[in-house]
C-alpha positions in Angstrom: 0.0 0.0 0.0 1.0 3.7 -0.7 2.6 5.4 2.3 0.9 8.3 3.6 1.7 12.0 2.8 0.2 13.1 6.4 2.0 12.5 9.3 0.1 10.7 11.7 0.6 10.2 15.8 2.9 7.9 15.8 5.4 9.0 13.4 5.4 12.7 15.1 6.6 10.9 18.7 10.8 11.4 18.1 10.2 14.5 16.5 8.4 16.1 19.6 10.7 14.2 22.0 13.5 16.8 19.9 11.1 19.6 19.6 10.6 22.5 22.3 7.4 24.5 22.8 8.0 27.8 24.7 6.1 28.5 27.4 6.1 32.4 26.2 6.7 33.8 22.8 10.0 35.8 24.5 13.1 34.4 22.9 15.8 33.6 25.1 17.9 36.8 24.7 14.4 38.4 26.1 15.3 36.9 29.6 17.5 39.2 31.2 15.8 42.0 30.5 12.4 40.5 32.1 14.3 39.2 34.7 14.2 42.1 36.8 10.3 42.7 37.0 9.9 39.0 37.1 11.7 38.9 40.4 9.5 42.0 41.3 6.3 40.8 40.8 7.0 37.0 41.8 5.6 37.9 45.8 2.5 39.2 44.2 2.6 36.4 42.6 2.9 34.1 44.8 0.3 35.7 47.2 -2.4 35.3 44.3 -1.6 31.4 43.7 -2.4 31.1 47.6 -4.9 33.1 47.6 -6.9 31.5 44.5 -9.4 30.0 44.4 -11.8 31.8 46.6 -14.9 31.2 44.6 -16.4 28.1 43.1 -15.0 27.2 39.7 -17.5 26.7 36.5 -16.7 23.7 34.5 -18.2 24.3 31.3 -18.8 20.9 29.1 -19.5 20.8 25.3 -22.3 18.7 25.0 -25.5 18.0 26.6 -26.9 15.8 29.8 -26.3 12.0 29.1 -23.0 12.4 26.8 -20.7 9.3 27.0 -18.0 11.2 28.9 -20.0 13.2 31.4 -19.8 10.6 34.1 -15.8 10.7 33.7 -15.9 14.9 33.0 -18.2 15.0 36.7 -15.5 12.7 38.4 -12.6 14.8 37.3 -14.8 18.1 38.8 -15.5 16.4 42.0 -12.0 15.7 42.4 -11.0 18.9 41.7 -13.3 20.5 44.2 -11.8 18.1 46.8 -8.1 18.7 46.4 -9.0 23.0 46.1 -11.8 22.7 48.7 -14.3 24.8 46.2 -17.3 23.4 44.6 -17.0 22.4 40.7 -20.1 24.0 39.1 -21.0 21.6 35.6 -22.2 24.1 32.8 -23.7 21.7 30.2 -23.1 24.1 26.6 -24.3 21.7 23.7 -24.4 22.9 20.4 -23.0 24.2 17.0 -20.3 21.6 17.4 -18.9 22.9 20.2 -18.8 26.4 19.1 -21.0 27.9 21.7 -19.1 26.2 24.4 -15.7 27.3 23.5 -16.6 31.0 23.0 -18.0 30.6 26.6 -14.8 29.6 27.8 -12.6 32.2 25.3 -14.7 35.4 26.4 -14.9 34.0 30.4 -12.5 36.0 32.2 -9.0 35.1 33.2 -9.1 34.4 36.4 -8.6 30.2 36.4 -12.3 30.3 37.7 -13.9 29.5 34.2 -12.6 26.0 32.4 -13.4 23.9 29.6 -14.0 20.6 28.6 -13.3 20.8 25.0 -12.5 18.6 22.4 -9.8 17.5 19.5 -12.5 18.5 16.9 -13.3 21.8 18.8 -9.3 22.8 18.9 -8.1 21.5 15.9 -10.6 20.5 13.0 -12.6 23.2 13.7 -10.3 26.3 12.7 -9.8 24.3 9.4 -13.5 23.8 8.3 -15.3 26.6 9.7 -14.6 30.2 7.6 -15.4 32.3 10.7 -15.2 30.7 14.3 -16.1 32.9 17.7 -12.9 31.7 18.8 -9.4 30.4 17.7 -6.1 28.5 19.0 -4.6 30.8 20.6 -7.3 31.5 23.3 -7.0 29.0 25.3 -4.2 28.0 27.7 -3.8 24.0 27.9 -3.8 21.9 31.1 -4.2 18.4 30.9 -5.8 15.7 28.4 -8.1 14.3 30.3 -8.2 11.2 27.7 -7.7 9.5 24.3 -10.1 7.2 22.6 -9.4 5.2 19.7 -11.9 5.0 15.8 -12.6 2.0 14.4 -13.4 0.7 10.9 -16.2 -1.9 10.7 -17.7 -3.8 7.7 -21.3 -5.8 7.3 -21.6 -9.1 7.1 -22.9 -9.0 3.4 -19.4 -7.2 2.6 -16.8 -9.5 0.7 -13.0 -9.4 2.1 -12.7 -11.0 5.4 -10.1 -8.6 7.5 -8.9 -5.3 6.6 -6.5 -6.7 4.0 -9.0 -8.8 1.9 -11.5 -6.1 2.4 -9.6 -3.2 0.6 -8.5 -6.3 -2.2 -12.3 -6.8 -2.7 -13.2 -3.1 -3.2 -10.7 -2.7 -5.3 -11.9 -1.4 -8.6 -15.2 -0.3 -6.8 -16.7 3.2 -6.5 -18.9 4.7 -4.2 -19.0 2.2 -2.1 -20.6 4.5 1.3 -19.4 4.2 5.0 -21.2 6.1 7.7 -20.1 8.8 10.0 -21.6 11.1 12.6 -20.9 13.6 10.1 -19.3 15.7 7.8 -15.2 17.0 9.3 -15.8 14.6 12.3 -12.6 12.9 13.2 -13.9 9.7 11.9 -14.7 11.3 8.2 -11.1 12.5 8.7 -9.7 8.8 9.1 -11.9 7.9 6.5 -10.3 10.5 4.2 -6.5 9.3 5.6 -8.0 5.7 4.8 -8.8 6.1 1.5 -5.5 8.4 0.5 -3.4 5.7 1.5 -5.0 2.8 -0.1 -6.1 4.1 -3.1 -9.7 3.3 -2.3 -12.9 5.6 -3.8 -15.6 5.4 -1.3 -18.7 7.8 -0.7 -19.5 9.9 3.1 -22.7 9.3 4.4 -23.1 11.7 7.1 -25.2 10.9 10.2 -26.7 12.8 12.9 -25.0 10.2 15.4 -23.5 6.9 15.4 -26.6 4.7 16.7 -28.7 5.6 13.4 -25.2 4.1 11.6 -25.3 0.7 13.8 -28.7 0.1 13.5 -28.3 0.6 9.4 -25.0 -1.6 9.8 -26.5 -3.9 11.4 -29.4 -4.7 9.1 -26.6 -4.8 6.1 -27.7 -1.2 4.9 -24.4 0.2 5.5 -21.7 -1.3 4.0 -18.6 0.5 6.1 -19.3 2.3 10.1 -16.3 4.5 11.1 -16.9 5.8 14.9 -16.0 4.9 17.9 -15.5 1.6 19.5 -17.6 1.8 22.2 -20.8 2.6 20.3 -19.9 -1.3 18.6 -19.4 -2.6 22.2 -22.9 -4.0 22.3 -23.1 -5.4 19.4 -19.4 -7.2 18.8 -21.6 -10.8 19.3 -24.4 -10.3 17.2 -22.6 -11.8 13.8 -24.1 -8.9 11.7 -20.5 -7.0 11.2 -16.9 -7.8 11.6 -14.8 -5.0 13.1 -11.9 -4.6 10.6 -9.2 -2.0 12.3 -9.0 -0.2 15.4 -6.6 2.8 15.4 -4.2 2.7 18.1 -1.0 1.9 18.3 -1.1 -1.2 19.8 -4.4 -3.7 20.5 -6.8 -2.3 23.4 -6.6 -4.4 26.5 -10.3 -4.8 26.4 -10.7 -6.3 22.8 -7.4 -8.2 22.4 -9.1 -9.8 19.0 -9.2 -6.4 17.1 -5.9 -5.5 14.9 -4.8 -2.7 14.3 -4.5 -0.8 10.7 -0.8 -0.8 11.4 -0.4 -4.6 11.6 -2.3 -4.8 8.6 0.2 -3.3 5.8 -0.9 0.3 7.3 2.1 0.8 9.3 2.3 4.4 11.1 -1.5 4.4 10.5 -2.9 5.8 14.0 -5.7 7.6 14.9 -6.8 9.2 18.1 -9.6 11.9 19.2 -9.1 13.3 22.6 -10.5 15.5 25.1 -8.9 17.5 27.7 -9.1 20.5 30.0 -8.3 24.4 29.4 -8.6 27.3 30.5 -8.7 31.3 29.0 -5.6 32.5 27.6 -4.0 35.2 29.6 -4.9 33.3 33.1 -2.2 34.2 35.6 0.7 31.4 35.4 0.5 30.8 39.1 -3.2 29.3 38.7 -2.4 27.5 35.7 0.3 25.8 37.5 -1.8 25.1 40.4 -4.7 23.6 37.7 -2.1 21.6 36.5 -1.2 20.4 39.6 -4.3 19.5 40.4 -5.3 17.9 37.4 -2.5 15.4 36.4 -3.2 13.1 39.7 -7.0 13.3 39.9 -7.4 12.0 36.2 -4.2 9.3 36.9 -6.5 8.7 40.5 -8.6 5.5 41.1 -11.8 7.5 41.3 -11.7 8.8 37.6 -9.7 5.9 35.7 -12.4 3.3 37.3 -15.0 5.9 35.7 -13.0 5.0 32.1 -15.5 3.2 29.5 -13.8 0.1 27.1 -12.6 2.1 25.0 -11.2 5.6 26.5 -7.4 5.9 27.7 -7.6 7.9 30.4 -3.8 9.6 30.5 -3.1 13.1 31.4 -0.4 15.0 30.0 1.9 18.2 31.0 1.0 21.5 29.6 3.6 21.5 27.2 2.6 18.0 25.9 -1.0 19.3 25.4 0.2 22.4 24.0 2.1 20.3 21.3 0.1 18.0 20.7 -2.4 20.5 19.9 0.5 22.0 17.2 0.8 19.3 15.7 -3.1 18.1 15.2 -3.5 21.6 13.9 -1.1 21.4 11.1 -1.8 17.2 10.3 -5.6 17.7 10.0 -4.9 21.0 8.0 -2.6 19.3 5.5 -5.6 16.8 5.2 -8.5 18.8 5.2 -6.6 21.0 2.8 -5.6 17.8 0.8 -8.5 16.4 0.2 -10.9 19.1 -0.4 -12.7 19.0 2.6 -15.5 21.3 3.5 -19.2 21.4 4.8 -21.9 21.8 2.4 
């Protein structure tokens, strides 16, 4: 199979292991000259951190009551307001594909007592499809993933091929051939789009408001291809009705041992993750941030969160600067491949 043009996850991980992301846009002949009213301020500073937070904190979360990830998004808050001794106020803000959620956050002021709950699409397919967003990048201070959660590529029954490998030999030749989505620019159209540039294949989008209206059509053999998430599948792996061809990671999920990946299947490098994680407005102090991220890393590695973790989700929290680059680099991968192949809502 053709190698890919875009670099994925996988193939980025030595590059940022070399690569440094500043914490400040001041080079480093800038520092002596800040150095004195650094020192200056760094009591004032100090007081603040101590004195912060002395009101409850608004958590505000991108999609409505009942979302897959709001039990684990509500365990992460209670152990926030435990370990800062403030109550964790959830503001559900669904909607506009997490637009009106992240201009919340972007406009709240920046005083670490507004944070969001927002999204890989939301960050960094977002800027790329959308001509004019309430909000971009650079307003938002990172803080932690909260977690990771894998795509995966399932066929019907009534589809020729087998695995992965005999599946992409048997279409072939084909065009038009549809898979479902939860919709147009949706990380899993954006696999989709990945999939087909490195194989060669020609399939058609059908976008769907949600994955259960795909299953239901995938299981009744209406839908050829499903690309979504695994744990939407999870019910259904025993039902005979589909075989799940690829999951996306890098290596086989703990919980489904029997599902390869794409990249033991003659799609090496081929990995693909979503994620979700925690921010706050640009232009919050750096003594709250640091607290946050104090906070943050050891509630979501804690018991009470991770034992909150569906199938499917890896629930690992990251540094600020490892958000902050991994960030970067989705921006500029899913730009490359938006940009690539043409992609844009109707």
């Amino acid at each position: 199979m053709v190698k890919s043009r875009i670099v994925p996850e996988a193939a980025q991980r030595e590059e940022d292991a070399m690569t440094g992301f500043p914490e400040s846009g001041f080079g480093r002949r800038a520092l002596p000259a800040l150095l004195v009213p650094a020192l200056a301020t760094a009591p004032a500073a100090q007081a603040q951190a101590q004195a912060w937070p002395d009101r409850p904190i608004r958590l505000i979360y991108p999609f409505g009551g009942g979302a897959p990830t709001e039990v684990l998004a509500r365990m992460v808050a209670e152990q926030m307001r435990l370990a800062l001794g403030v109550p964790v106020v959830f503001d559900n803000r669904p909607g506009a594909g997490g637009l009106i959620a992240a201009e919340a956050v972007a406009r709240a002021p920046q005083d670490g007592l507004t944070l969001g709950w927002l999204t890989s699409s939301i960050l960094t397919i977002n800027p790329h499809i959308y001509p004019s967003l309430p909000y971009k990048p650079e307003d938002f201070a990172p803080l932690s993933v909260t977690y990771r959660g894998p795509l995966v590529l399932a066929a019907a029954r009534t589809l020729a091929g087998g695995d992965l490998r005999g599946t992409v030999a048997a279409l072939r030749g084909q065009r038009g051939l549809a898979y479902g989505t939860a919709g147009v620019a949706t990380s899993p159209h954006l696999m989709m789009e990945m999939f087909q540039a490195e194989t060669g294949l020609e399939l058609a989008h059908l976008p769907f408001r949600g994955e259960q209206p795909i299953v239901t059509e995938l299981l009744a053999g209406r839908v050829p291809l499903f690309a979504g998430s695994l744990a939407t599948l999870l019910p259904h792996l025993d039902s005979g009705a589909f075989r799940v061809l690829a999951i996306s990671t890098p290596q086989r999920l703990a919980a489904t041992p029997a599902i390869p990946t794409f990249a033991e299947q003659d799609m090496p490098g081929f990995v693909w993750r979503y994620w979700h994680g925690m921010v706050a407005p640009a232009g919050t102090p750096e003594p709250v941030l640091r607290r946050l991220s104090e906070v943050l890393i050891p509630a979501i590695r804690g018991e009470a969160v991770q034992a909150r973790a569906m199938a499917d989700m890896q629930v690992e929290p990251t540094t600020r600067a490892e958000f902050a680059a991994l960030v970067a680099r989705d921006l500029d991968t899913y730009g490359r491949l938006i940009r690539s192949r043409g992609i844009a809502l109707n």
